[in-house]
C-alpha positions in Angstrom: -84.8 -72.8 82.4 -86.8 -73.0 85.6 -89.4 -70.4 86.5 -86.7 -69.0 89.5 -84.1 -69.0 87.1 -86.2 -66.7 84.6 -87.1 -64.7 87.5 -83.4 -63.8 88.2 -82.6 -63.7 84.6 -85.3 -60.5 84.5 -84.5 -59.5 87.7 -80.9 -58.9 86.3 -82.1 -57.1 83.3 -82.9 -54.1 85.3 -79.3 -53.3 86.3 -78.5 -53.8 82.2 -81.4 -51.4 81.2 -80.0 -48.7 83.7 -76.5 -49.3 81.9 -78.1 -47.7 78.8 -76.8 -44.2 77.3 -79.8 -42.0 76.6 -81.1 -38.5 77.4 -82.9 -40.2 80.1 -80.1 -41.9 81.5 -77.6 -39.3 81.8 -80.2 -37.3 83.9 -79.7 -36.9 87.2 -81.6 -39.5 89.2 -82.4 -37.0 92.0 -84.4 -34.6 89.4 -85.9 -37.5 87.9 -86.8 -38.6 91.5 -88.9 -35.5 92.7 -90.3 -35.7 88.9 -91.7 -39.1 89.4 -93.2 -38.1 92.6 -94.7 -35.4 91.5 -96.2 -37.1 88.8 -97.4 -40.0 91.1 -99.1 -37.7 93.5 -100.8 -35.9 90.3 -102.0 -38.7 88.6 -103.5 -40.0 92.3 -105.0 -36.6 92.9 -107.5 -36.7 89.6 -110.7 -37.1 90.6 -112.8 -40.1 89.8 -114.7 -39.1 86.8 -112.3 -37.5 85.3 -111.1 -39.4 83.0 -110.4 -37.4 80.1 -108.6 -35.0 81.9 -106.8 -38.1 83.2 -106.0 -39.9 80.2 -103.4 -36.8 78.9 -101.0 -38.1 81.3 -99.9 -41.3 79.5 -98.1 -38.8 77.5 -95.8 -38.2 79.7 -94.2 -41.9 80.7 -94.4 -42.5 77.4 -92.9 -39.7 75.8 -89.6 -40.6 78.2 -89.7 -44.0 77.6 -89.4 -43.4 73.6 -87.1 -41.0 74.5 -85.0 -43.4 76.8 -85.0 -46.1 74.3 -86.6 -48.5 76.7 -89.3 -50.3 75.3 -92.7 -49.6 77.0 -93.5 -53.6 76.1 -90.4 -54.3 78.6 -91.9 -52.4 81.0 -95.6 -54.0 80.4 -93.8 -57.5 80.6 -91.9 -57.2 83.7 -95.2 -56.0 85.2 -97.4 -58.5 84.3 -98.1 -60.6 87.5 -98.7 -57.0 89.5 -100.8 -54.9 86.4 -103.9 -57.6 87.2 -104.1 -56.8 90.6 -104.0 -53.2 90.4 -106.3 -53.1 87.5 -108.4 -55.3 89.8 -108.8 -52.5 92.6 -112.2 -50.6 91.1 -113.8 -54.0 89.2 -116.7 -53.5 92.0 -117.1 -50.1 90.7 -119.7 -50.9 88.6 -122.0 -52.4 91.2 -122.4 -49.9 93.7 -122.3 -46.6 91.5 -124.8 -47.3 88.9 -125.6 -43.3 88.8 -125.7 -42.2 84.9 -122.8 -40.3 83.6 -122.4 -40.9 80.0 -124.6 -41.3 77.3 -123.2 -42.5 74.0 -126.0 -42.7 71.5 -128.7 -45.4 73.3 -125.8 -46.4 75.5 -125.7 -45.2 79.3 -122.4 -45.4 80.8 -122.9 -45.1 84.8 -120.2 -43.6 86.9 -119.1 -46.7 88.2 -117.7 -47.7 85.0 -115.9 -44.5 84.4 -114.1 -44.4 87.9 -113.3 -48.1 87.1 -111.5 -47.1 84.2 -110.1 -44.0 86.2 -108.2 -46.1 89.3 -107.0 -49.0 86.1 -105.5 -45.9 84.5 -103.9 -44.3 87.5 -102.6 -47.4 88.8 -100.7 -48.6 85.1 -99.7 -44.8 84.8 -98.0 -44.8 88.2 -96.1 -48.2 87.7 -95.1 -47.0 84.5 -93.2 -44.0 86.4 -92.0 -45.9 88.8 -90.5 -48.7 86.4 -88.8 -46.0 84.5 -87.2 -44.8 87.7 -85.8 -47.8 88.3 -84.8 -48.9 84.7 -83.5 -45.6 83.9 -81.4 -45.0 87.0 -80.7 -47.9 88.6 -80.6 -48.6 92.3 -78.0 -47.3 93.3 -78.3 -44.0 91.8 -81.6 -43.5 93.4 -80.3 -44.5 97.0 -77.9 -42.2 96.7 -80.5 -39.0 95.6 -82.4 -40.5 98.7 -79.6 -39.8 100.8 -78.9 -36.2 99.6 -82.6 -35.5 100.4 -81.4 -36.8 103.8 -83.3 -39.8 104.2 -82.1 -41.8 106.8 -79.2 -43.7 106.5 -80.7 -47.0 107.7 -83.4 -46.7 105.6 -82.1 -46.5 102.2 -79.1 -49.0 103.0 -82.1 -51.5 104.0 -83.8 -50.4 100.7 -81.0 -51.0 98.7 -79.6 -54.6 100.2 -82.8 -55.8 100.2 -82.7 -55.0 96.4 -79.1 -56.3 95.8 -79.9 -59.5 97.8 -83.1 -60.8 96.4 -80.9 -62.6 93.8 -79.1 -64.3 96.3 -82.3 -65.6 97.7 -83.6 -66.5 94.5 -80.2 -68.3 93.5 -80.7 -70.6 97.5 -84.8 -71.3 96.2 -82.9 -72.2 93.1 -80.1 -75.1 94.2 -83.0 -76.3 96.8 -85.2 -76.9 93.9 -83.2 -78.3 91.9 -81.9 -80.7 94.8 -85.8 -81.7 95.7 -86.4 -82.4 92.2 -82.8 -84.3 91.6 -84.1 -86.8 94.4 -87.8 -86.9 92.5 -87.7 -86.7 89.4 -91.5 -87.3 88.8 -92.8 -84.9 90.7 -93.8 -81.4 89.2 -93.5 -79.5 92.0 -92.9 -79.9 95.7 -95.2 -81.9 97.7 -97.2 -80.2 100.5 -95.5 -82.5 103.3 -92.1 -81.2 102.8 -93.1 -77.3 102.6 -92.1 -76.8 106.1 -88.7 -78.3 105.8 -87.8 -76.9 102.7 -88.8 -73.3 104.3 -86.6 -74.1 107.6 -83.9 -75.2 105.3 -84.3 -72.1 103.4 -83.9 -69.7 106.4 -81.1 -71.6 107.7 -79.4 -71.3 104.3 -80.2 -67.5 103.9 -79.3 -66.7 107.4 -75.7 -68.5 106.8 -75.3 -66.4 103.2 -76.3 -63.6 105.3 -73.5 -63.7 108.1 -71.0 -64.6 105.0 -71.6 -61.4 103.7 -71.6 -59.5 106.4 -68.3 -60.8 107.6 -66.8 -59.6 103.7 -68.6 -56.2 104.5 -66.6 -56.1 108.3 -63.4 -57.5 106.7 -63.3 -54.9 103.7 -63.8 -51.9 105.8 -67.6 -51.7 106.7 -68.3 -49.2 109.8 -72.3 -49.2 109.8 -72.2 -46.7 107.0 -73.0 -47.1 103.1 -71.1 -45.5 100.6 -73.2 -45.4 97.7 -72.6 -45.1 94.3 -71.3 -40.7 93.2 -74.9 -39.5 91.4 -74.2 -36.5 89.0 -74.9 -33.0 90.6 -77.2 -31.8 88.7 -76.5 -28.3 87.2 -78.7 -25.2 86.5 -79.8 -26.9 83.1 -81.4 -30.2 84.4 -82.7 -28.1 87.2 -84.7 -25.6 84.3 -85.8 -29.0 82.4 -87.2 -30.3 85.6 -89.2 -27.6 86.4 -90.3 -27.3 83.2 -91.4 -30.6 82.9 -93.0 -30.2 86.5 -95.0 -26.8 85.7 -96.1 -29.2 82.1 -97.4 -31.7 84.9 -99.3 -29.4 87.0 -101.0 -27.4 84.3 -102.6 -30.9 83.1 -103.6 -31.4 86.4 -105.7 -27.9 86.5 -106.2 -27.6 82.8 -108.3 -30.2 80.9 -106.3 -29.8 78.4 -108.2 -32.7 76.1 -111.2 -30.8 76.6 -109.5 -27.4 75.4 -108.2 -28.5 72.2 -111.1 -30.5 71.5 -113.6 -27.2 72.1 -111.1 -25.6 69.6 -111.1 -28.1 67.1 -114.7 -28.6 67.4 -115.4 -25.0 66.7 
C-alpha cells in the first residue's frame, strides 16, 4: 500500500471511530463543542510558568477518551506528523530566558525550560481535544451544532466539503501516481521535471470531479443550502453534565489544585 493510499485508509478511520456507541458518543456534539472550546481557551490562558497548575489538565482528554473507548495511542498516531511541529514552537525557549526558576538539588532549571515545557503541553493538550471532537462526533454532527450556533451557512458547508472531499483528492494523487510510476517503474518517486505537469494535470482532474459533483448536487435537488445531518437536542441532563464539567475546568484554571493536595498531603 502506497503512502496516499495509507493516508486515505486513516483518513477514513475517523468517520468509523465517530460510528462508535459510548457515553461520549451519544453526547450531543453541540455540548461537547462549547466544552472543547472552553477547554482550549483554558489551557491557552495558563500562564508560562505554570506548569504544575497546567499539567492537571491532561486529566480531562484523557479521562473522556478512556471513557469513549478511543484509544489515546490512536489519537497520538494520527497526530504524528503535526505533534513535532507544535512541540517545536518554544525549543528557543531555553536560549533567551536563562532567568533561574527551579532548583532541584544542585540542578538549576531556568524559566526558559519550564515555558518550553508549558507551550509542548498546551499545544498536545489542545490537539488532544480537538481530535476527540472530531473522532467522537464526526463531521457532520459538528457542522450541524455550528449551524444552530448560527454560524454562517457558507462557512460550515465550506468546512464540511472540504472535509468530505479531501478523499477524492487523495484518490486523483492516487491513480496519477500510480500512472507515473506504471510508465517508470524504476523510479522511486517523481522526478523534479514533471512536477509541473503532474500538478496541472491534477487541477484539471480535480476541477472536472469538481463540476461532476456539483452537477449530482443540482440534479438531486441542491438550492445553495446544506442540509446537514439531525444532531440530538440536547436535554436538561447533558446541559447539567456540561456545566458541570465546565465549572471542573474553570476551577483548575483558578485553583492550583496540584499544589493544594500536595500542601495537604505534605502536612
Amino acid at each position: 500500500m502506497s503512502r496516499i493510499d495509507q493516508a486515505l485508509t486513516e483518513f477514513r478511520e475517523m468517520d468509523e471511530l465517530a460510528d462508535l456507541d459510548s457515553p461520549v458518543h451519544r453526547f450531543p456534539a453541540s455540548v461537547k463543542l462549547l466544552l472543547t472550546v472552553l477547554y482550549i481557551m483554558t489551557v491557552l490562558s495558563f500562564d508560562k510558568y505554570n506548569l504544575s497548575g497546567l499539567f492537571l489538565m491532561i486529566l480531562f482528554p484523557l479521562f473522556f477518551f478512556q471513557l469513549s473507548g478511543i484509544p489515546v495511542s490512536k489519537c497520538f498516531y494520527k497526530l504524528r506528523y503535526v505533534l513535532p511541529l507544535v512541540m517545536a514552537v518554544g525549543i528557543l525557549n531555553p536560549l533567551f530566558d536563562r532567568t533561574p526558576l527551579l532548583q532541584l538539588g544542585s540542578l538549576t532549571v531556568s524559566g526558559g525550560w519550564i515555558s518550553m515545557l508549558t507551550l509542548m503541553m498546551k499545544g498536545v493538550f489542545s490537539l488532544m481535544a480537538s481530535f476527540l471532537l472530531v473522532a467522537s462526533s464526526g463531521i457532520s454532527a459538528i457542522c450541524a451544532a455550528l449551524r444552530r450556533m448560527h454560524v454562517p451557512s457558507v462557512i460550515v458547508t465550506l468546512l464540511l466539503l472540504t472535509y468530505r472531499y479531501i478523499t477524492l483528492m487523495g484518490e486523483e494523487v492516487s491513480v496519477m501516481t500510480n500512472a507515473y510510476h506504471l510508465r517508470a517503474p524504476e523510479q522511486k518517486g517523481i522526478e523534479y521535471s514533471a512536477w509541473g505537469s503532474f500538478l496541472g494535470q491534477l487541477l484539471l482532474r480535480s476541477m472536472d470531479r469538481a463540476d461532476d459533483i456539483y452537477q449530482a448536487m443540482l440534479l438531486r435537488g441542491y438550492d445553495g443550502r446544506f442540509h446537514y445531518v439531525e444532531e440530538k437536542r440536547a436535554g436538561w441532563k447533558q446541559w447539567l453534565t456540561g456545566l458541570l464539567i465546565a465549572a471542573l475546568i474553570v476551577l483548575c484554571r483558578y485553583y492550583n489544585v496540584t499544589e493544594l493536595l500536595g500542601r495537604l498531603f505534605v502536612r
